[in-house]
C-alpha positions in Angstrom: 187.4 85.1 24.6 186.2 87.5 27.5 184.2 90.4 27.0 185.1 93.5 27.5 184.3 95.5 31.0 181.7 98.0 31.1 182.6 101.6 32.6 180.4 101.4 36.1 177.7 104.2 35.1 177.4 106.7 38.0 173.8 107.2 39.4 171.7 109.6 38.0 171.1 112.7 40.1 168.1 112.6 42.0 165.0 114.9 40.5 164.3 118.0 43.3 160.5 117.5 44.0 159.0 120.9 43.0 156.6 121.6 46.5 152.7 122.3 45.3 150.8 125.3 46.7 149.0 124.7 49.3 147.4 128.6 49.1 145.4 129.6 46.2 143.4 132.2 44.5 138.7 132.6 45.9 136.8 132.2 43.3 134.6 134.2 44.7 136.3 137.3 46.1 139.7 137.3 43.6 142.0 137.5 46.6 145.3 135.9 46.2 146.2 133.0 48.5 143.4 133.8 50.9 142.3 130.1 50.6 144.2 127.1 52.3 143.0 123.9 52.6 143.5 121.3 55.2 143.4 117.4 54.9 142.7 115.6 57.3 143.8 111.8 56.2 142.7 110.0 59.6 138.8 111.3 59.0 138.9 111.0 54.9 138.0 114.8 54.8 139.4 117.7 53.3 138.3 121.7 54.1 138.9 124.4 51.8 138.5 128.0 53.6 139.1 131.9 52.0 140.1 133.7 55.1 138.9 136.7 53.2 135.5 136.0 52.3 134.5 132.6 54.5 133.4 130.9 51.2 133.8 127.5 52.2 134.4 123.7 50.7 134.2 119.7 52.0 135.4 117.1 50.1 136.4 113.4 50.9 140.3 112.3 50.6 142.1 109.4 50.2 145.7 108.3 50.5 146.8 110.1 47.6 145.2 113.4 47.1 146.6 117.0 47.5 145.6 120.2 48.3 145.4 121.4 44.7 143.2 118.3 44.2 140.8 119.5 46.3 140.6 123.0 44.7 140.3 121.9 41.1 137.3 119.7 42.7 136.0 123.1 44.4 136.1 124.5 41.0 134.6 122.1 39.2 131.5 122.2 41.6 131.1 125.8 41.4 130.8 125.9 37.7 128.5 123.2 38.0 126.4 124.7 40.7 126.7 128.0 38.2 125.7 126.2 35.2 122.8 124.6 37.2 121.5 127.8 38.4 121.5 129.4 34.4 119.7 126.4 32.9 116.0 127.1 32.4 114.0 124.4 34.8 111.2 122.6 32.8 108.1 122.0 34.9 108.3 118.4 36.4 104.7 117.4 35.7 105.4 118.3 31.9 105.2 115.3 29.5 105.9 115.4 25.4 101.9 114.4 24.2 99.5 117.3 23.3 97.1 118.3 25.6 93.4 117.2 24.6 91.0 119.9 23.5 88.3 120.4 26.1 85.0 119.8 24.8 82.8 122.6 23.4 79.7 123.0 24.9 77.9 123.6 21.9 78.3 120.7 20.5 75.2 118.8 18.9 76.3 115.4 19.2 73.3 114.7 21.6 
């Protein structure tokens, strides 16, 4: 016995790409789409610039990154810079043991 023929299945329609922004929102200055960012794949270097504000940003690139890959990296180095700056620096030469107590100069020992 034979089987029975399969109905040919069309192809599925092809999923439209939705196009990323390229133009975003300064952290700094709150303007909308004031900063762009070029990539520049040849060198391995990215530059994010507000055209508002001149706050600028340098990042490496690779094959696969975008444009919004290179602002949410922008992003997360100014909160780190901003968490940096608000953390309360110890002194370097500090160390965890008690400091001796000097010697008295009335002592008697002598």
């Amino acid at each position: 016995m034979g089987k029975r023929k399969k109905s040919s299945r069309k192809p599925a329609p092809s999923r439209q790409k939705v196009p990323l922004d390229t133009a975003f929102t300064c952290l700094f200055c709150h303007h909308d789409k004031s900063v762009t960012v070029r990539l520049d794949r040849k060198e391995g270097v990215a530059q994010l610039v507000c055209r508002v504000c001149d706050q600028r940003y340098q990042s490496k690139v690779n094959h696969l990154t975008e444009p919004i890959d290179i602002y949410s990296e922008w992003i997360d180095a100014a909160d780190a810079a901003q968490r940096e700056e608000q953390a309360p620096r110890r002194p370097a030469a500090s160390s965890s043991r008690p400091v001796p107590a000097p010697a008295s100069i009335d002592s008697d020992d002598d």
